[in-house]
N, C-alpha and C positions, 0 to 999 in steps of 0.2 A: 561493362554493363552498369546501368543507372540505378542504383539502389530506389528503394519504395519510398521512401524519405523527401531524397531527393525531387523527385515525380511530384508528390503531395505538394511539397513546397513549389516547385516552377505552378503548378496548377494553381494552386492557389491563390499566390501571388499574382499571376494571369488575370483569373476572375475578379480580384479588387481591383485591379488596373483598369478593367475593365468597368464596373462600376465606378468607377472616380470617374472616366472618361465621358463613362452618359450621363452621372451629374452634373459634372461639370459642362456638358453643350446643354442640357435643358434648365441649365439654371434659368429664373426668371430676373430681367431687368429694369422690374418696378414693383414695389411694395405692391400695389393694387392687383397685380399678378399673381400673387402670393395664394388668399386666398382663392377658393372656388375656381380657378382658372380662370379669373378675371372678369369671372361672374356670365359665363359662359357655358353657365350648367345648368341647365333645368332644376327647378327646387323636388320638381319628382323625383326625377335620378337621383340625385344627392339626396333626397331623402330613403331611399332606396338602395342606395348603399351603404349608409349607416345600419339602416336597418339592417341589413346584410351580416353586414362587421358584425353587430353586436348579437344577434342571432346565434351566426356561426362562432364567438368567444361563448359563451351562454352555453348553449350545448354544447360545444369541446367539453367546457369545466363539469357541466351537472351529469353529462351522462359517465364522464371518467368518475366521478365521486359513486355513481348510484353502483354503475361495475362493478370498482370496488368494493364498497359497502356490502352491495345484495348478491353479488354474483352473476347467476346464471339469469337468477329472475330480472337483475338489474340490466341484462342484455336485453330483455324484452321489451321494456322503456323506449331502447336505444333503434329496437325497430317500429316501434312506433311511430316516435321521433319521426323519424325519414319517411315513413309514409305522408306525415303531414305533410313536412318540407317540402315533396315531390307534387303535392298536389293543389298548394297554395301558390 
């Protein structure tokens, strides 16, 4: 029988192999590729993704701090939050 250990380790090892594998075929082969996909993105989307990103970092951090801090009341923040999210 294969210890737990073991298992973690074949699996995990697996999955980086597997990451290197899709870096490595989607590398790009020109600087100009690099950014923006080659500038083959809409400034909306890209803008829109950012905005995304920084949204969703933003609240991870404030509403984990208000939790903390406040508690229970600080849970009510946090569905606030999400109504907005849901409706913008």
């Amino acid at each position: 029988m294969v210890s737990v250990e073991l298992w973690t380790i074949i699996l995990v090892g697996l999955s980086f192999a597997l990451y290197i594998y899709i870096g490595w075929q989607s590398r790009v082969k020109d600087t100009k590729d690099f950014f923006i996909a080659g500038q083959g993105i809409l400034s909306i989307a890209n803008g829109a993704a950012t905005a995304a990103d920084w949204m969703s970092a933003a609240s991870f951090i404030s509403m984990a701090g208000l939790i903390s801090t406040l508690g229970y009341d600080g849970s009510i923040y946090l569905m606030g939050w999400r109504l907005v999210a849901m409706f913008c």
